[in-house]
PAZA-433615 format. One record per residue (C-alpha): x, y, z; residue in three letters. Coordinates in steps of 0.1 Angstrom, whole numbers, padded with zeros to 4 digits. Each point is the difference from the previous one (the first is absolute). Example, Ala and Ser with C-alpha at 12.3 -4.5 7.8 and 13.67 -1.06 7.14 Angstrom:
residues 2
- 0123,-0045,0078,ALA
- 0014,0034,-0007,SER
//
This chain:
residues 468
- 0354,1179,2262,UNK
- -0001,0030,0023,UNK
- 0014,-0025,0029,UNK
- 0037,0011,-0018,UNK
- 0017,0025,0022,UNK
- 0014,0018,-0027,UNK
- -0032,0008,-0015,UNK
- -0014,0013,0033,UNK
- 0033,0017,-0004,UNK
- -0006,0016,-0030,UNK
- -0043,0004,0004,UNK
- 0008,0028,0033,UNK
- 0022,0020,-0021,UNK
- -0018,0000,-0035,UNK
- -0035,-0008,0013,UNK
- -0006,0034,0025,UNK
- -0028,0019,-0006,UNK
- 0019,0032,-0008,UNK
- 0020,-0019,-0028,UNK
- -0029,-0017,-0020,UNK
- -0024,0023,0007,UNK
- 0022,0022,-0020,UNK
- 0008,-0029,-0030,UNK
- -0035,-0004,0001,UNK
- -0007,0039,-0006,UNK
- 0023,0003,-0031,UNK
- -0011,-0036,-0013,UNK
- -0039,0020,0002,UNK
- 0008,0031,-0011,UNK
- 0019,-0012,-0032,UNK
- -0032,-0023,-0004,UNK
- -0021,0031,0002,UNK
- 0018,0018,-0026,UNK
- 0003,-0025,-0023,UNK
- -0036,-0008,0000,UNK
- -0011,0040,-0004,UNK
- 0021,0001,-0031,UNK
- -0015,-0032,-0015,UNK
- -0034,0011,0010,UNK
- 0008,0031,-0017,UNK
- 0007,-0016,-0031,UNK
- -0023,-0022,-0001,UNK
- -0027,0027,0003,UNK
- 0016,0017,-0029,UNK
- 0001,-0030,-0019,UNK
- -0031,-0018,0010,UNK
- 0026,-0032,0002,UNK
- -0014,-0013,0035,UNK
- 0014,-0034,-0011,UNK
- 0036,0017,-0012,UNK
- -0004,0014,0038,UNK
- 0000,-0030,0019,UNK
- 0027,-0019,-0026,UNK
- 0026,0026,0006,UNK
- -0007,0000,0038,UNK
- 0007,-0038,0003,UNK
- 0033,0011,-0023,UNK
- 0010,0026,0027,UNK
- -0007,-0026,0031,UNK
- 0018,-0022,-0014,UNK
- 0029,0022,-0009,UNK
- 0000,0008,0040,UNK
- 0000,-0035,0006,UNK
- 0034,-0003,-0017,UNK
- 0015,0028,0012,UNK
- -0014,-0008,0037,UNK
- 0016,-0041,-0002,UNK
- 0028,0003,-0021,UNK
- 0015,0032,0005,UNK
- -0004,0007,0039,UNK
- -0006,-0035,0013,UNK
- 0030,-0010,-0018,UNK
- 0020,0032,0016,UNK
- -0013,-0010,0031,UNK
- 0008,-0035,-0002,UNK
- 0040,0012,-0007,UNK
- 0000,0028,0020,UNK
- 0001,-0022,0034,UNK
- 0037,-0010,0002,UNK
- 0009,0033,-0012,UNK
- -0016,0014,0031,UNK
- 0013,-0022,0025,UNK
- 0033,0006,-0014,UNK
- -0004,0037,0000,UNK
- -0015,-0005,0043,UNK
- 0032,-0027,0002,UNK
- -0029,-0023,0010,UNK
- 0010,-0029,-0024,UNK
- 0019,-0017,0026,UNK
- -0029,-0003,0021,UNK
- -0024,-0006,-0030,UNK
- 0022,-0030,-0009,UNK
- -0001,-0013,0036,UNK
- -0042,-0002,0004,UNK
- -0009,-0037,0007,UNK
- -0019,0002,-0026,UNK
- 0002,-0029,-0033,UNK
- 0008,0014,-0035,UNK
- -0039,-0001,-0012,UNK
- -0010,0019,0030,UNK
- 0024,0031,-0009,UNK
- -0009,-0002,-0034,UNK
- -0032,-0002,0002,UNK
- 0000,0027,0028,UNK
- 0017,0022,-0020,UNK
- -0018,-0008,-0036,UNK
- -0032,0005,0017,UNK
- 0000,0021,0034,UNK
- 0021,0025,-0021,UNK
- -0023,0006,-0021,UNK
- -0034,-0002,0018,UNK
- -0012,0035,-0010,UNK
- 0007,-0007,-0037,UNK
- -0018,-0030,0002,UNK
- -0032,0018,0015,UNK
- 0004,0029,-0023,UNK
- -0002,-0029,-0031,UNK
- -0025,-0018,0014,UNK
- -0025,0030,0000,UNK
- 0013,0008,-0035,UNK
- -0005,-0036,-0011,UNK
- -0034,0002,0012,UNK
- -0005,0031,-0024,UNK
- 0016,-0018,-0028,UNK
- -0022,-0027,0004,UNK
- -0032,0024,-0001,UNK
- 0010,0021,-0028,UNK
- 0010,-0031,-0019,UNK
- -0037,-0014,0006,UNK
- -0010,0035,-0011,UNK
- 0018,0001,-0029,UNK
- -0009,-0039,-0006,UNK
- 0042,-0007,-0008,UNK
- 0002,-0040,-0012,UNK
- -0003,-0017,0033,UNK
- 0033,-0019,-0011,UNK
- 0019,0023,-0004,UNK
- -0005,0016,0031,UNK
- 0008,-0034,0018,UNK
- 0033,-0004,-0021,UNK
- 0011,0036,0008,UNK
- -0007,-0003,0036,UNK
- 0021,-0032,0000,UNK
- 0029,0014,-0019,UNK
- -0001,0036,0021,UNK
- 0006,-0026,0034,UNK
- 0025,-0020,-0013,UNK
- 0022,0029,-0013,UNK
- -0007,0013,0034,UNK
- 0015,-0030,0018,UNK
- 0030,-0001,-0026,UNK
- 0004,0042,0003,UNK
- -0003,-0001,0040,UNK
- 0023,-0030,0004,UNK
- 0029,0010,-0025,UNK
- 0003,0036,0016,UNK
- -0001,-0016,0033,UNK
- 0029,-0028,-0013,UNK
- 0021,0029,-0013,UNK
- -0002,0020,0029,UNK
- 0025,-0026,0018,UNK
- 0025,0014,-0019,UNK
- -0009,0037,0013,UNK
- 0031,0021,0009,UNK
- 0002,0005,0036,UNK
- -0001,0040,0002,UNK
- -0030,0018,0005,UNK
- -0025,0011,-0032,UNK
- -0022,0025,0010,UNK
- -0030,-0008,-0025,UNK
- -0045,0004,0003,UNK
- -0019,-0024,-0014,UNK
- -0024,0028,-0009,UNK
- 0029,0011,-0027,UNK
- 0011,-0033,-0013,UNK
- -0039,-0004,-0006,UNK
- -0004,0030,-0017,UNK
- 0028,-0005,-0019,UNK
- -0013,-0034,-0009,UNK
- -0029,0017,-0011,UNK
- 0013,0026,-0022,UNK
- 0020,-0021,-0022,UNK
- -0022,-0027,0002,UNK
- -0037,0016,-0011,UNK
- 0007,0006,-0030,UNK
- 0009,-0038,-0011,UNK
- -0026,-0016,0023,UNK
- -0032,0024,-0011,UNK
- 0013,-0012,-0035,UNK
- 0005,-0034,0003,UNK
- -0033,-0004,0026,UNK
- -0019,0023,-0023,UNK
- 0008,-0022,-0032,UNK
- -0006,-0035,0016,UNK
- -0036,0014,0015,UNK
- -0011,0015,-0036,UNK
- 0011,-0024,-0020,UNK
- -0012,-0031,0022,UNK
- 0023,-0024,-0015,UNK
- 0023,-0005,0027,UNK
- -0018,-0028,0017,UNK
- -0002,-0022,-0032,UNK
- 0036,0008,-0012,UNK
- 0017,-0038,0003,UNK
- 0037,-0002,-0003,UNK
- 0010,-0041,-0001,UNK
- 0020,-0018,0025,UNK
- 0014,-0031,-0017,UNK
- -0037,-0013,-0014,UNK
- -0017,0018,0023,UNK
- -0015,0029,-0008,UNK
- -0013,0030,0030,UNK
- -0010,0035,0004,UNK
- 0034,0021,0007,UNK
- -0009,0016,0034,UNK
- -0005,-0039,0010,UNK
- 0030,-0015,-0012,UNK
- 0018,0040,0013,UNK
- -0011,-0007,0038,UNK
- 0008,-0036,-0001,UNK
- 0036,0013,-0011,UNK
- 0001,0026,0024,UNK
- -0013,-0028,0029,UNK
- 0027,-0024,-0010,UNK
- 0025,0030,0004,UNK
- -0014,0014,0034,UNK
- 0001,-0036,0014,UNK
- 0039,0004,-0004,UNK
- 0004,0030,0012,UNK
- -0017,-0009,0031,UNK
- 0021,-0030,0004,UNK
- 0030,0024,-0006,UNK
- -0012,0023,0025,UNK
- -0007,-0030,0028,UNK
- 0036,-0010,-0009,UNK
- 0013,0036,0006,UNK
- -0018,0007,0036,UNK
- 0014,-0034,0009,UNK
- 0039,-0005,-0018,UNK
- 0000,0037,-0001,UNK
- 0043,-0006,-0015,UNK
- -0011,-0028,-0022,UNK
- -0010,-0002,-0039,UNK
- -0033,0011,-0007,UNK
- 0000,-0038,-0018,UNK
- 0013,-0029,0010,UNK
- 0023,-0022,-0025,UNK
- -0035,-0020,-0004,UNK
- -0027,0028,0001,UNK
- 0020,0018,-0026,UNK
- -0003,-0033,-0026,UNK
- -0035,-0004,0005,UNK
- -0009,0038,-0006,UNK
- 0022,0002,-0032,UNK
- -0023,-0032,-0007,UNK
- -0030,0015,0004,UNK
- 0006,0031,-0012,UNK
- 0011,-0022,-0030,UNK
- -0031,-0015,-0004,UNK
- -0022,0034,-0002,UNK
- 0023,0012,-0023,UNK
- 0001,-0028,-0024,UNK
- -0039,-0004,0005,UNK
- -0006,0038,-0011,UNK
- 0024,-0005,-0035,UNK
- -0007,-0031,-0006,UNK
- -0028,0004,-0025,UNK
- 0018,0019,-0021,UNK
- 0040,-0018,0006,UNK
- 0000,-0006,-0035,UNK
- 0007,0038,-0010,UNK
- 0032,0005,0004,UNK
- -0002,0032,0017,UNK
- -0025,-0014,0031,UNK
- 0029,-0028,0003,UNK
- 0023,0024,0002,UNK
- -0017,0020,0028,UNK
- -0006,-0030,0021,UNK
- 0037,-0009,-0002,UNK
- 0007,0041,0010,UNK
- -0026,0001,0028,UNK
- 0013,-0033,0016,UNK
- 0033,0011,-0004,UNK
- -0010,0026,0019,UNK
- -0008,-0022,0029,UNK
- 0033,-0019,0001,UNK
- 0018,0035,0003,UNK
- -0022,0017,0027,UNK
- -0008,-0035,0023,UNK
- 0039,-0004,0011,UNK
- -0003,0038,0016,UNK
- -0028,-0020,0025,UNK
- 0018,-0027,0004,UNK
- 0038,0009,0003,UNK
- 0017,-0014,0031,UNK
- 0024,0015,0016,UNK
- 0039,-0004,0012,UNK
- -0009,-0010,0038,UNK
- -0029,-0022,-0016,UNK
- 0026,-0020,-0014,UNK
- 0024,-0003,0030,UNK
- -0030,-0005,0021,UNK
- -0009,-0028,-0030,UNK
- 0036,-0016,0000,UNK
- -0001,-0002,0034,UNK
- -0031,-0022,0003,UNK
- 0017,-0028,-0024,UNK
- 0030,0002,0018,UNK
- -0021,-0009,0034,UNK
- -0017,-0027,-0018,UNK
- 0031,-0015,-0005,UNK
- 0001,0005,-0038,UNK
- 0034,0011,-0011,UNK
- -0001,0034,-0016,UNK
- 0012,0006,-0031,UNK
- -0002,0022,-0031,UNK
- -0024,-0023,-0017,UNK
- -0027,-0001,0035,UNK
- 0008,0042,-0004,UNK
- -0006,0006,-0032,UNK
- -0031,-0023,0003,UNK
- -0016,0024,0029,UNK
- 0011,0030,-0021,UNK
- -0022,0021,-0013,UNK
- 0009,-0009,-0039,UNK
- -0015,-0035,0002,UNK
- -0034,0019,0013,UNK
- 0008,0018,-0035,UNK
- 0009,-0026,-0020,UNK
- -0034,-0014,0010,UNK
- -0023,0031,-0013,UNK
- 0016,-0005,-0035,UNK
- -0002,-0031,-0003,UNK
- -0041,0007,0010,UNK
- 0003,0026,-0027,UNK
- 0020,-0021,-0025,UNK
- -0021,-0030,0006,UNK
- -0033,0014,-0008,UNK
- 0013,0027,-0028,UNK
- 0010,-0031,-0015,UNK
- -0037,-0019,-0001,UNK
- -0012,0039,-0007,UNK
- 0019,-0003,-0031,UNK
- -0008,-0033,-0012,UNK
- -0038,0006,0000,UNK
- 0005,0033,-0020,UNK
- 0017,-0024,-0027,UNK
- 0039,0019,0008,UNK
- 0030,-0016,-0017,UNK
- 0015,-0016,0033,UNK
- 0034,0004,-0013,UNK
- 0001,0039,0000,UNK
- -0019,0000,0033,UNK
- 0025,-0013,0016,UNK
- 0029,0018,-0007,UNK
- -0023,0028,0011,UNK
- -0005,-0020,0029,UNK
- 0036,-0004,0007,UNK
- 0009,0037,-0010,UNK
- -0025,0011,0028,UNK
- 0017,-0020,0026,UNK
- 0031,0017,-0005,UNK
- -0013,0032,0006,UNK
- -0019,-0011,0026,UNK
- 0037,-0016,0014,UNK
- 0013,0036,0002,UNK
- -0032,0009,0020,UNK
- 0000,-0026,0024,UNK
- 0039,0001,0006,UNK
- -0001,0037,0001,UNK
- -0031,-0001,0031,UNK
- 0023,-0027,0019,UNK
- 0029,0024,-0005,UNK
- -0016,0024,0018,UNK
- -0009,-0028,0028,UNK
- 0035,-0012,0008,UNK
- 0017,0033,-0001,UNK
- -0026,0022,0018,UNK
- 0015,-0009,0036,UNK
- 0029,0016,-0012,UNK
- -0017,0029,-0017,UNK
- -0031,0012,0003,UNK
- 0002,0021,-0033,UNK
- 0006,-0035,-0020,UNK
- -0039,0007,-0011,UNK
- 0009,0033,-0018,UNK
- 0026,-0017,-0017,UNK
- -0021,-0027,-0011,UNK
- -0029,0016,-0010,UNK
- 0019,0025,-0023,UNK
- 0019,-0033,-0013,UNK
- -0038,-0017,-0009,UNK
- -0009,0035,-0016,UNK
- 0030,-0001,-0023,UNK
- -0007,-0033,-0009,UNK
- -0037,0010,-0013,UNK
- 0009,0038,-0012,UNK
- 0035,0000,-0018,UNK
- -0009,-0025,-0028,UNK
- -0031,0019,-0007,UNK
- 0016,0036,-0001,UNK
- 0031,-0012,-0017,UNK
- -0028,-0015,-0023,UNK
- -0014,0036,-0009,UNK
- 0030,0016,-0002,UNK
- 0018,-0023,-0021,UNK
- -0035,-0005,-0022,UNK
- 0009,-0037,0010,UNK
- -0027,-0018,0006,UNK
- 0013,-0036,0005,UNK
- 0017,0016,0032,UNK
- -0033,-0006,0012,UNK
- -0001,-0032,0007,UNK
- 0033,0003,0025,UNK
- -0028,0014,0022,UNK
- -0019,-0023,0017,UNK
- -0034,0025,-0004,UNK
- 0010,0002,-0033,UNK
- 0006,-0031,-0010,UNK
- -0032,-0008,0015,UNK
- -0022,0026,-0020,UNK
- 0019,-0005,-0032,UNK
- 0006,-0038,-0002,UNK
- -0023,-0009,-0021,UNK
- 0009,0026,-0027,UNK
- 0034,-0015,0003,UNK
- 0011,-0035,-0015,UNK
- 0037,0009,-0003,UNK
- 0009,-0030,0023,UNK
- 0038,0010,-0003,UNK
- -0007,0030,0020,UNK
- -0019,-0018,0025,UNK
- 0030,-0025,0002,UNK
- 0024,0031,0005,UNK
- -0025,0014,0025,UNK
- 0000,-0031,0021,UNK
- 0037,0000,-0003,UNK
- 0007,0037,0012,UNK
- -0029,-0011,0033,UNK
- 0017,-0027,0010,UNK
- 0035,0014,0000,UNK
- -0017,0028,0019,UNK
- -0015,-0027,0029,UNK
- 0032,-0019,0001,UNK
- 0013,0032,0008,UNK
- -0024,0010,0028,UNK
- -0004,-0036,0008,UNK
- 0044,0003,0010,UNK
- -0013,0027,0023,UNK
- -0024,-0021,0019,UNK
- 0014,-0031,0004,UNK
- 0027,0014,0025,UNK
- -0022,0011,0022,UNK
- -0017,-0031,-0001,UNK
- 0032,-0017,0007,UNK
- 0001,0027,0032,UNK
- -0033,-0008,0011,UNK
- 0009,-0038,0004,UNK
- 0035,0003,0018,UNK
- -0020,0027,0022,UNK
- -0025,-0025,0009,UNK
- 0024,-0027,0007,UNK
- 0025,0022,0019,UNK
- -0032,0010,0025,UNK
- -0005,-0042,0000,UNK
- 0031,-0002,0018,UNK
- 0000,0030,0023,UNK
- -0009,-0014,0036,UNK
//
């Protein structure tokens, strides 16, 4: 592993003597202090075995802050710093293959975090013999503390492509501390409880039949997650301009993310209300995966251009089918398709399902149309987001303040998030008639918008066909 250049890179600069040396004298000295007051108590209490439970408590409290708090600071903090040197250029330029730079940075970043845990894990594990802590549930927590590490470092790494390009003067040292503050509090609580209590390692929740602790079936989740963001961060080192997913990588996500969600509600679909939350947190997921997976303008002249030197003749059907809608149209009909067998095995009237069904695609019409409204006209304005994002945020507020105001509630369902939480409280299927009336009047309408830039975008591509 150390054969990578960029963790070479990173081991001279965070690996000095004068630098860990000084990690290593905080990391003691806290240790020190924290170990004089538990003696202390423990003296006063004559709790020796109290002592050495609450010292594997605070190690592993240390071990959270130290791996998700600064590793995952670290782990974004890199293209924020070549930015800031206006080093990126070059940084982008190493011969170097996507796994090497992230690995590089995942782990040559954070070398001295990974030695400062290491020697707390090594306390952990001898206060935890101390205090003779269920062998399994140390094992589990271990697990589930490394996999929310991966998912932690990766994500902040993954968002920091989108770092503004201006300098942020910012210490680790503070972002840790503040970490720490705000975080204590909740972890000595939630640590503290799971440790007394000793339940944690035998608390099952089911997945479909199955039935497995929670911090198992928690890191599995949080593996399947960081595998993706990996993949999206290989995909960003090498089509830096490109969607984070391709048309195909963003079905099979929105599959599996499909299949974790229905396996964790699926003992219980027949309440209404854990159907209902399925449906909401997959919704969800058809809303967020077209920001990942939106192309752009040039993608589709770039597109066009590759059927019309095939010698396919481009058209407005061949455009429409490399558009991003038809990438849409595919995640709800993922949604649709499996909502559907959700529904029949939690004994739903199909009828009423799908007019919700269909009511939910019209809303989900204004999104989509709205997103490739902001694709076709953003060559000619680069403030076509604003516009469009204050257009999706009338769509989901209005209905529900008018709602209030008017002490209305059937204005509701005109929103699609309220529609969606009140639904099943509502069988006036008049309303949701009049509802999909007023969307799709609303998507022809945006849809008139679209389709002349569409018409643009093919005599563009046929008028560069001809120049010599």
């Amino acid at each position: 592993m150390f054969n990578n250049p960029l963790i070479e890179r990173y081991r001279y600069s965070v690996m000095r003597p004068s630098v860990i040396y000084i990690y290593l004298s905080i990391y003691i000295s806290l240790m020190a202090i924290i170990i004089f007051i538990g003696l202390a108590d423990a003296r006063f209490s004559g709790n020796f075995d109290g002592f050495f439970k609450g010292m594997f408590i605070a190690c592993l409290i240390i071990e959270l802050i130290l791996l998700w708090g600064w590793a995952s600071y670290n782990s974004g903090s890199v293209i924020r710093e070549e930015i800031a040197e206006k080093s990126y250029s070059f940084f982008r330029l190493l011969p170097l293959s996507a796994n090497q730079k992230t690995s590089g940075i995942l782990v040559g970043k954070n070398l001295a975090v990974l030695v400062l845990a290491g020697i707390n894990t090594a306390l952990v594990l001898v206060f935890g013999a101390m205090a003779r802590i269920d062998i399994n549930l140390q094992i589990q927590t271990y697990l589930f503390i490394a996999c929310i590490t991966l998912f932690a470092s990766s994500f902040a790494l993954l968002a920091s492509f989108g770092t503004p390009k201006k300098k942020i003067k910012s210490h680790p040292g503070v972002i840790v501390l503040v970490f720490a503050i705000f975080a204590m509090g909740p972890l000595i609580g939630i640590v503290g409880e799971s440790v007394e209590n000793g339940q944690l390692q035998s608390f099952l929740i089911s997945f479909f039949t199955l039935k497995a602790p929670v911090l198992i079936i928690s890191s599995l989740i949080a593996i399947y997650f960081s595998c993706w963001i990996i993949k999206g961060i290989f995909r960003k080192f090498d089509r830096e301009r490109e969607p984070l997913f391709t048309r195909w990588g963003a079905l099979v996500f929105l599959a599996g993310y499909t299949f974790i969600a229905l396996g964790l509600f699926f003992p219980k679909l027949g309440n209404e209300k854990f159907l209902n939350g399925y449906l909401i947190t997959t919704i969800l997921a058809i809303a967020a995966l077209p920001m990942g997976s939106m192309r752009s303008y040039d993608d589709y002249l770039e597109k066009c251009g590759t059927i019309n030197g095939s010698g396919a003749s481009l058209n407005m059907r061949r455009i429409f089918r490399q558009s991003n809608l038809t990438l849409y149209a595919g995640l709800f009909a993922i949604w649709a398709a499996v909502g559907f067998g959700a529904a029949a095995y939690a004994g739903e009237d199909m009828a009423p399902w799908a007019m919700y069904v269909g009511v939910m695609l019209t809303f989900y019409a204004i999104f989509i149309l709205l997103l490739e409204l902001y694709v076709v006209y953003k060559p000619k304005s680069e403030k076509i987001g604003a516009l469009v994002a204050f257009m999706i945020g009338l769509d989901v507020v209005v209905p529900m303040v008018l709602a209030g105001v008017l002490d209305k509630d059937t204005l509701l369902l005109f929103s699609p998030a309220g529609f969606a939480a009140a639904c099943t409280e509502a069988d006036n299927y008049t309303v949701w008639a009049i509802v999909a009336g007023f969307n799709i009047v609303i998507s022809g309408l945006i849809a008139s918008l679209v389709y002349p830039q569409y018409l643009n975008l093919l005599l563009l591509r046929r008028s560069m066909k001809k120049t010599p």
